[in-house]
N, C-alpha and C positions, 0 to 999 in steps of 0.2 A: 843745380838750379832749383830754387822754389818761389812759387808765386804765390802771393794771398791776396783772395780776390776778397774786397767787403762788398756786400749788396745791399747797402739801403733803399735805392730803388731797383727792382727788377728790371729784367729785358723781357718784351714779351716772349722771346723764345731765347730761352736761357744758351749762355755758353757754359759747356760743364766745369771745371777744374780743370782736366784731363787734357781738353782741350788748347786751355790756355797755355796747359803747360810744354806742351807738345810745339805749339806755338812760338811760345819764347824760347824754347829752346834751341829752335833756329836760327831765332833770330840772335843770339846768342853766339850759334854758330858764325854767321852771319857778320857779325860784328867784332867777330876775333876775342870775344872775351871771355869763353866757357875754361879758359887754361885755369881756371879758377872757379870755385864754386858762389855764387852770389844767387842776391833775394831782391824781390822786388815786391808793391803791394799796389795793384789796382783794386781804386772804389770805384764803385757806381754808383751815383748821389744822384741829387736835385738841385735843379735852380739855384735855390732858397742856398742850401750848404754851402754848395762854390763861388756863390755874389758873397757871401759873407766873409769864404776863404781868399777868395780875387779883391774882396775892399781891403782885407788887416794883409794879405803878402806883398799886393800889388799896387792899392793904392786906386784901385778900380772897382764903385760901387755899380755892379753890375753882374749878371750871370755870365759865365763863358762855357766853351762847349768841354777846354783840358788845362788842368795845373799840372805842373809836376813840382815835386819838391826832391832833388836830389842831394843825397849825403855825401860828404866828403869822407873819401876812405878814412877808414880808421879800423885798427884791431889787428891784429896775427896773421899769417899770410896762413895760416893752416883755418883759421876760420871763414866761414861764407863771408862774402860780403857783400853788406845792404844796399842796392843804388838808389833806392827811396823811393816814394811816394807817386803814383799816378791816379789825377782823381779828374772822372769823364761825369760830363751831367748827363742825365739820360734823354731827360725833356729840349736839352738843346737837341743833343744828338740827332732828337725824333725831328725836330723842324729842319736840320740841315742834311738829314735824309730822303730828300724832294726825289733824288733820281734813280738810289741804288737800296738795298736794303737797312733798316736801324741798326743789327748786328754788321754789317756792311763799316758804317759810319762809325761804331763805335771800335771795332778793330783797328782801322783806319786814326783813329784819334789817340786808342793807345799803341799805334807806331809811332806816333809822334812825339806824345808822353817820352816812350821808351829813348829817344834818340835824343830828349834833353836832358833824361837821368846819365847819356853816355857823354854828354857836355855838348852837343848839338844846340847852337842858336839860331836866331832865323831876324839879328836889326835889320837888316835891308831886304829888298825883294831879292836880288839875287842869290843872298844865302837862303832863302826861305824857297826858291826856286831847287835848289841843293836839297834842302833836306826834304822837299814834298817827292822829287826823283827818288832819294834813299826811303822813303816811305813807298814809292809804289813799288822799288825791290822786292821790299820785306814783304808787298801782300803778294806779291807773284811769286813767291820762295813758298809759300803755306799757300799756295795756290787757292784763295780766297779772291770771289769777283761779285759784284755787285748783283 
């Protein structure tokens, strides 16, 4: 498993590499799909970036807190394979962290990221009720709390 983390905006109190990798790779476990080697890439942007990425993907001129863009397998079963793209704003992050910590919120957003590169949707409330329980798994598996 490899992760690449971009940071165009910082976190005030950075999460290292190590960290994240350590991370994912639970979650990884977690999700029954380490039988195989794959990659993923979380950014950490701004505002400005993801209204820009959320108007041309989604059709939604406005900033959100997570995209994901996931890839459709492809490539040799002996090569990693890529699940795509998770990109968190920082600055929402910061205002929808009223209760628990920023690093808090933004783990928390890429659980969620991570669970729609595994094909996780959420059209209704009760599936999005689904996947917010598989998100509070994963943060009690890396026993991270707000």
């Amino acid at each position: 498993m490899t992760v690449y983390i971009e940071t165009l905006t910082p976190l005030p109190q950075s999460i290292s590499q190590a960290q994240w990798e350590t991370w994912l790779q639970k979650w990884g476990e977690i999700m029954a799909i380490n039988d195989r080697e794959w990659e993923l890439t979380i950014r950490l942007t701004d505002d400005q970036e993801i209204q820009q990425l959320n108007r041309q993907y989604r059709g939604q001129d406005c900033p959100t807190d997570v995209l994901s863009f996931p890839l459709e397998p492809i490539g040799a079963a002996d090569e990693p394979l890529y699940l795509g793209d998770v990109v968190i704003s920082v600055p929402t992050a910061q205002r929808q962290a009223k209760y628990h910590s920023l690093n808090w919120e933004v783990v928390w957003l890429a659980t969620h990221g991570f669970l729609h590169l595994l094909g996780w949707d959420h059209p209704d409330e009760e599936s999005l009720e689904k996947m917010w329980t598989q998100q509070e798994m994963l943060m009690e598996a890396i026993d991270f709390h707000g």
